[in-house]
C-alpha positions in Angstrom: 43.6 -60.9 12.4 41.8 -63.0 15.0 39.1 -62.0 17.0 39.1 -62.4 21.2 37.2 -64.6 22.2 35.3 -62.0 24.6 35.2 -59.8 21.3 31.2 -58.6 20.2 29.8 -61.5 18.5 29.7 -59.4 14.9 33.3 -59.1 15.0 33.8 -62.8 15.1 34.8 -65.0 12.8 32.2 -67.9 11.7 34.7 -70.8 12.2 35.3 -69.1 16.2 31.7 -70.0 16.5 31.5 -73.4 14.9 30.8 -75.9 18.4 30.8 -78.9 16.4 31.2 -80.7 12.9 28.1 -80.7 10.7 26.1 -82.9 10.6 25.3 -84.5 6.9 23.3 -87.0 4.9 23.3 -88.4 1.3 20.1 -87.1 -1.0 18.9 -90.1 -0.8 18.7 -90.3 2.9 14.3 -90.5 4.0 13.3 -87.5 5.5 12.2 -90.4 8.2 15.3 -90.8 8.7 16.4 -87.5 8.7 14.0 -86.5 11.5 15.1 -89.2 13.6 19.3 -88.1 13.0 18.3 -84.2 14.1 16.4 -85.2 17.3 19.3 -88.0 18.1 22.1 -85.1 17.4 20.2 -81.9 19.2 20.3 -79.9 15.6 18.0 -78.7 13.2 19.5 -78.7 10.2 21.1 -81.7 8.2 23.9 -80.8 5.5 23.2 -83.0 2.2 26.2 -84.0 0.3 27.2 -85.7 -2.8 30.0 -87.1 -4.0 31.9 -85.1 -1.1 30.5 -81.8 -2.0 27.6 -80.1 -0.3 24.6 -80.1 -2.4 21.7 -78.4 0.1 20.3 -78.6 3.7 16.9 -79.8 5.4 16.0 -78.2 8.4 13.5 -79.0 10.6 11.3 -76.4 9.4 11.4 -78.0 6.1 10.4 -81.2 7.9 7.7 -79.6 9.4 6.2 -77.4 6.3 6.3 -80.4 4.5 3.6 -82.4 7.2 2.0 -80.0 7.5 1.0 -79.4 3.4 0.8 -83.1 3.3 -1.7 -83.1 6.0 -3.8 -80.7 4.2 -4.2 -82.8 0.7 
């Protein structure tokens, strides 16, 4: 069964509400780098994947907590 697309947002399914493939890295992308893919794609969050298999995610929060502790060393 297939929810309408005018159907209450709770009722719908998560691939009805998908816009747009993720977007991924390898682990061994820089979070430089990573930064710079997020503001160049409009997301904030970067799927990381290994050997074809999802393996975590950085968002830009992470991005952010991260500066911010390594600002206060």
């Amino acid at each position: 069964m297939h929810a309408r697309d005018d159907a209450p947002l709770f009722v719908r399914r998560v691939l009805d509400l998908v816009a747009r493939d993720a977007v991924t890295c390898a682990p061994e992308t820089s979070a430089a780098d990573i930064a710079r893919v997020m503001s160049r794609e409009g997301v904030g969050s970067v799927i990381v994947v290994a050997n074809g298999r999802p393996v975590g995610i950085v968002t830009d929060r992470d991005l952010r907590r991260k500066i911010v502790a390594d600002a206060r060393d």
